[in-house]
C-alpha positions as CSV (number, residue, x, y, z in Angstrom):
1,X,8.3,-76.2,10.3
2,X,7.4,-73.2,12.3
3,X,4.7,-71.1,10.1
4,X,6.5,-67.1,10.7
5,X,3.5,-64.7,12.2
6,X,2.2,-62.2,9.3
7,X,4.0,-59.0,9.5
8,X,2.4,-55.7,11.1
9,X,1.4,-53.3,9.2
10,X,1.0,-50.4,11.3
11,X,4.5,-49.0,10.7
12,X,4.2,-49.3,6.7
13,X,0.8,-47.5,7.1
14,X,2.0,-44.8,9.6
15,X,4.7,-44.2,7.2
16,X,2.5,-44.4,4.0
17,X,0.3,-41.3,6.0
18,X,3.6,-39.3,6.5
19,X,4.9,-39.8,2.8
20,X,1.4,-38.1,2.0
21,X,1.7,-34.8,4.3
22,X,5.2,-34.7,3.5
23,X,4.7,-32.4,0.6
24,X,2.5,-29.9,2.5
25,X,5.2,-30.1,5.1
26,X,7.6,-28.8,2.9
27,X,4.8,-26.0,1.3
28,X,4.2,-24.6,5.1
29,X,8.2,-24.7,5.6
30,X,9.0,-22.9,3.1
31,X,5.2,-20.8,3.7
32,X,6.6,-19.6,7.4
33,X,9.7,-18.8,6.4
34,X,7.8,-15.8,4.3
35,X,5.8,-14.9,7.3
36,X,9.0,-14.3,9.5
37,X,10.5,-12.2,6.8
38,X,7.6,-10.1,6.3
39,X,7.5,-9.1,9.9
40,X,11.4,-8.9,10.1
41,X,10.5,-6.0,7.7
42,X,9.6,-2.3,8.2
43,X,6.6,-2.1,5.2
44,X,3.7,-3.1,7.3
45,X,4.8,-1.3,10.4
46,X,4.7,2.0,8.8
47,X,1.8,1.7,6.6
48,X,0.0,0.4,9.7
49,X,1.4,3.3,11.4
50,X,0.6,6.0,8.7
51,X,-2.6,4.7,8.2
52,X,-3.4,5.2,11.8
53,X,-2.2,8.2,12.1
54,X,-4.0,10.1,9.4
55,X,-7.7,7.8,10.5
56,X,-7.3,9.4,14.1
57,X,-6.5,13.0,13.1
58,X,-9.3,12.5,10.3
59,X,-11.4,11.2,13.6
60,X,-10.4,14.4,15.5
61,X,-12.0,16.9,13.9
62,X,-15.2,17.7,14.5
63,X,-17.1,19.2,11.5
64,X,-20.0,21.3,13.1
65,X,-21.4,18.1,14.8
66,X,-22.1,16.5,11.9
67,X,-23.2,12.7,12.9
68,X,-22.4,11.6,8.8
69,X,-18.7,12.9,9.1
70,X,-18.0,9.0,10.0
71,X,-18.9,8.0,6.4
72,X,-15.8,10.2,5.3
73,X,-13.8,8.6,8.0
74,X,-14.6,5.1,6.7
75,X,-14.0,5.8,3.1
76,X,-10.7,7.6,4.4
77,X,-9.6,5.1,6.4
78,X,-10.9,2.0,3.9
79,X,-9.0,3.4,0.8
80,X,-5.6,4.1,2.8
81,X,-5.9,0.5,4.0
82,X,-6.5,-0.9,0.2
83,X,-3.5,1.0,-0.8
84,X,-1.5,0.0,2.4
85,X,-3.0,-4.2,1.5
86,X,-1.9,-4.0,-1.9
87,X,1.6,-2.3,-1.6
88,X,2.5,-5.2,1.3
89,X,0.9,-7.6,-1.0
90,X,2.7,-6.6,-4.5
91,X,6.0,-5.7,-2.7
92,X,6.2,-9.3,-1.0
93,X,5.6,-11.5,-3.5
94,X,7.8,-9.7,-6.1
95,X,10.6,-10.1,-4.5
96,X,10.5,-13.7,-2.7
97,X,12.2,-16.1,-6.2
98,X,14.6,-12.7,-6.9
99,X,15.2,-12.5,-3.7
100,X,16.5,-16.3,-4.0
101,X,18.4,-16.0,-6.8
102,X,20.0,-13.1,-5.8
103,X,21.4,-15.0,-3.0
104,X,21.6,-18.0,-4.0
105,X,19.6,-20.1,-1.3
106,X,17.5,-21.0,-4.4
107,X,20.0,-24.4,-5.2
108,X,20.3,-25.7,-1.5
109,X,16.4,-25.5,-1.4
110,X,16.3,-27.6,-4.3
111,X,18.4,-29.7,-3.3
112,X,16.9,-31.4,-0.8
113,X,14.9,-32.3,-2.7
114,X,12.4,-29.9,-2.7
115,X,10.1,-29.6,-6.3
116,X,9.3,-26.2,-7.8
117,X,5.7,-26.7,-7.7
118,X,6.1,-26.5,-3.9
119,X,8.6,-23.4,-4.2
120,X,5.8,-21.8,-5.7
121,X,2.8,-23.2,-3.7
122,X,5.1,-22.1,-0.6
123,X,5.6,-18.8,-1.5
124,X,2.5,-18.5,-2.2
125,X,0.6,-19.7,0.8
126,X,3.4,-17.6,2.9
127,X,2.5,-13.9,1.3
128,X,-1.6,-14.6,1.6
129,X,-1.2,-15.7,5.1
130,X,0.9,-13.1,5.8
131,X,-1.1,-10.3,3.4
132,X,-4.2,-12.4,5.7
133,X,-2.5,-11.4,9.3
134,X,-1.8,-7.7,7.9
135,X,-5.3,-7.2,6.6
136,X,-6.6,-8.1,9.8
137,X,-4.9,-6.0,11.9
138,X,-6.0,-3.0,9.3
139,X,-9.3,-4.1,9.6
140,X,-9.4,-5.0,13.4
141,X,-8.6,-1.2,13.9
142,X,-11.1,0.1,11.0
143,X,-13.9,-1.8,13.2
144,X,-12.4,-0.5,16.5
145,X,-12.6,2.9,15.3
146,X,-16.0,2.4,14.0
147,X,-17.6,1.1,16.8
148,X,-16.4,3.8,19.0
149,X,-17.9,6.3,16.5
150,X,-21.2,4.1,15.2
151,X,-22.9,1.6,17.8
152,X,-24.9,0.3,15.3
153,X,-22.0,-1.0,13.0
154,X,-22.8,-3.9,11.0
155,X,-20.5,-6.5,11.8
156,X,-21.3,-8.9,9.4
157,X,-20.7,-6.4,6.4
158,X,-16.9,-5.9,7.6
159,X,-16.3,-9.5,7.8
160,X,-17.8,-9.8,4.2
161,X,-15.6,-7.0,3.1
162,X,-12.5,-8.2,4.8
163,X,-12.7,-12.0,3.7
164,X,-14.1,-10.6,-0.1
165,X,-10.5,-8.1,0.3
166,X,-8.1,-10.9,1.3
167,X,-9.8,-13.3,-1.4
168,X,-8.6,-10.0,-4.5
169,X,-5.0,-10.4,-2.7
170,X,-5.0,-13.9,-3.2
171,X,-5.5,-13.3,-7.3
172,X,-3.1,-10.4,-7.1
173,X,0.0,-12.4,-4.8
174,X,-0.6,-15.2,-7.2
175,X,0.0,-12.9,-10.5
176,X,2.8,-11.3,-8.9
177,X,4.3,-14.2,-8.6
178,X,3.9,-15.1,-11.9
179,X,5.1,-12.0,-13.1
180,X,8.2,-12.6,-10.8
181,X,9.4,-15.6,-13.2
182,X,9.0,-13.5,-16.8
183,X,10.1,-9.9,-15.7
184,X,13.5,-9.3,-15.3
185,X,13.7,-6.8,-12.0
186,X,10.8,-6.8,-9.0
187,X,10.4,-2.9,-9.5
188,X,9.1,-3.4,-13.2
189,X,7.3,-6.4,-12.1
190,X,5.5,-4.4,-9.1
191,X,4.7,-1.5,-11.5
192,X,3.4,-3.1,-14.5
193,X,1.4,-5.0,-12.3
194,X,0.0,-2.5,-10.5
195,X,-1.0,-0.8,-13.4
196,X,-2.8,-3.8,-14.7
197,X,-4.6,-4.1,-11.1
198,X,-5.4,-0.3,-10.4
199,X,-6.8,-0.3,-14.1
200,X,-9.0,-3.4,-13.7
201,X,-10.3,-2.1,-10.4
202,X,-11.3,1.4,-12.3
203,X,-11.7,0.2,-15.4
204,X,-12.7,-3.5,-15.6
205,X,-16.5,-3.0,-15.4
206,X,-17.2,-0.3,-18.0
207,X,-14.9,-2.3,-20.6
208,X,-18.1,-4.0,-21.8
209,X,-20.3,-0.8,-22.2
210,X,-17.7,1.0,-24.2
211,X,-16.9,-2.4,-26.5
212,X,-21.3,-2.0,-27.1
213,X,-20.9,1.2,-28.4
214,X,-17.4,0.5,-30.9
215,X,-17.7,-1.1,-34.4
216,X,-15.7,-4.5,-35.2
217,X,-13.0,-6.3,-34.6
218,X,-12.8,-3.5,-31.5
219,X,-16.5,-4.7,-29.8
220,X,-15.2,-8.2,-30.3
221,X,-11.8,-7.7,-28.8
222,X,-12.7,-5.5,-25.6
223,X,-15.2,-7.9,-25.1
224,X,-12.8,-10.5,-25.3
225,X,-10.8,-9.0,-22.8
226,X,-13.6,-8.2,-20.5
227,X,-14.9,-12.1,-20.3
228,X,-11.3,-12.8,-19.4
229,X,-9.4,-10.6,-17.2
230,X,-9.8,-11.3,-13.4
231,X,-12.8,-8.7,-12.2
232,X,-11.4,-7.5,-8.9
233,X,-13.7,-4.5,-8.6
234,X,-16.1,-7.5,-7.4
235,X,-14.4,-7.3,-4.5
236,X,-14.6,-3.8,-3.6
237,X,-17.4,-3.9,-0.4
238,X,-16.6,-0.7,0.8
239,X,-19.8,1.4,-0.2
240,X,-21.0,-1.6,1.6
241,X,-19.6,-1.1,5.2
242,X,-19.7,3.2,4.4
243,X,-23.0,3.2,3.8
244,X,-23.9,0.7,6.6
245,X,-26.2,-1.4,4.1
246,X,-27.4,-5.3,4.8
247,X,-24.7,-7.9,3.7
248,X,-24.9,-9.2,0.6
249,X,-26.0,-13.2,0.5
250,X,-23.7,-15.8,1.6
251,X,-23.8,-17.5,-1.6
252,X,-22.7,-14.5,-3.7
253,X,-19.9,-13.9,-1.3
254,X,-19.1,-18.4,-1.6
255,X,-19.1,-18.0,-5.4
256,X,-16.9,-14.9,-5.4
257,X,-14.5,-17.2,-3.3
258,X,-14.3,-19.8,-5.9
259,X,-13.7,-17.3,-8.7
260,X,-11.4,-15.7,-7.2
261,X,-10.1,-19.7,-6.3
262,X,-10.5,-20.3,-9.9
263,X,-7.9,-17.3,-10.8
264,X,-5.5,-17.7,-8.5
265,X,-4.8,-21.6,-9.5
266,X,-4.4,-20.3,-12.9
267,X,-2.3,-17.8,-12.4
268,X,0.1,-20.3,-9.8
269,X,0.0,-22.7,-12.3
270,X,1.1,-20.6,-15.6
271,X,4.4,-19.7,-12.8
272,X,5.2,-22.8,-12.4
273,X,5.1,-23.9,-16.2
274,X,7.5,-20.9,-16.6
275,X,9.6,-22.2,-13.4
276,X,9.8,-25.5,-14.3
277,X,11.5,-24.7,-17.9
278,X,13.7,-22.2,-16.5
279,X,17.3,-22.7,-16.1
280,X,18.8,-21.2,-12.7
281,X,22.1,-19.0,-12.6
């Protein structure tokens, strides 16, 4: 009796490996299709455009010879290109599951079978990346412009501010989102949203000294909300790259990484308990 030779297992492992990326396959599918239809689109070209445009008139003028006129350049051109970072931001997110329903590619997709949690992980992953290449090319020209202006820019203080920038965009893409699945219409979700942002950005640090200064339950309460809210004012290094100072340690900038981490899995994981219960029309 012939003993049969044991079976390879090379195929069974190979294919083990691809049932394992198959997942974050489908995530970058679904991740690249947001980045084409981001750039199909006229938002980023005309903020890039306008932002641009007003930096290099700003950049023209010559105020007596004043050598410190490039701090109000910077802060010029670093506040147009947070407006311009959080309009592309807000406006793609809010519209990528509407956008599905609306027309109805939303079944097909999940029909494939593709899993909510990777509808939302793709979305996700496509707006930062995209938000990531937009910020970049804001930034490439801020440094550009700089260094024409000021030799003795400090490089590693833009990269800090321009990493710390797209990290705040990642909580922000990731509420948006969110706010996608429980508001009925992208305009309301963009505008409540933004107000929450804008007022957390103004706001969000002096909520603590005015809750030390109220009696109870308000102290309690604004406290409350200040321990819990996401502080993206954190994230705002542009006094940082205006006033040309040192970089701030690496560590600080890693742990303002994982917070910001720590937010943004919150927030994409409170959207997909919504998605997962919600029945689609």
């Amino acid at each position: 009796m012939a003993i049969r030779p044991p079976a390879p297992i090379r195929p069974a492992n190979r294919w083990r490996c691809q049932s394992l990326f198959d997942p974050m396959n489908t995530v970058f599918a679904i991740a690249s299709v947001v980045i084409k239809e981001l750039y199909r689109r006229k938002d980023f070209y005309v903020l890039f455009v306008l932002t641009a445009v007003i930096t290099l008139l700003l950049g023209a003028v010559n105020f007596f010879n004043e050598l410190h006129v490039i701090r109000y350049l910077k802060e010029v051109c670093l506040l147009l290109i947070w407006i311009s970072a959080l309009i592309i931001a807000m406006a793609t997110a809010a519209r990528q599951i509407p956008s599905e329903r609306e027309h109805r590619t939303i079944y097909p997709l999940l029909a494939k079978p593709v899993k909510r949690s990777q509808v939302i992980l793709g979305k996700f992953l496509g707006c930062w990346l995209a938000c990531g290449i937009s910020l970049f090319c804001f930034y490439l020209f801020f440094t550009i412009l700089c260094a024409a202006r000021d030799p003795d820019l400090r490089w590693a203080g833009c990269f800090q501010a321009f990493w710390l920038h797209w990290c705040m965009l990642a909580v922000v893409i990731a509420l948006v989102i969110w706010g996608s699945l429980i508001y009925a219409a992208p305009s309301s979700n963009v505008t409540i949203n933004l107000l929450l942002v804008v007022g957390v950005l103004l706001l969000g640090k002096h909520l603590l000294k005015v809750a030390m200064r109220l009696s109870e339950p308000m102290q309690t309460l604004l406290a409350l909300i200040y321990f819990t809210i996401p502080h993206l004012e954190f994230y705002d290094m542009r006094d940082l790259v205006i006033h040309d100072w040192p970089a701030i340690p690496w560590t600080i900038c890693g742990l303002a990484s994982l917070y910001a981490g720590a937010y943004t899995a919150l927030f994409l994981l409170a959207a997909w308990m919504v998605f997962r219960r919600q029945t689609l029309r």
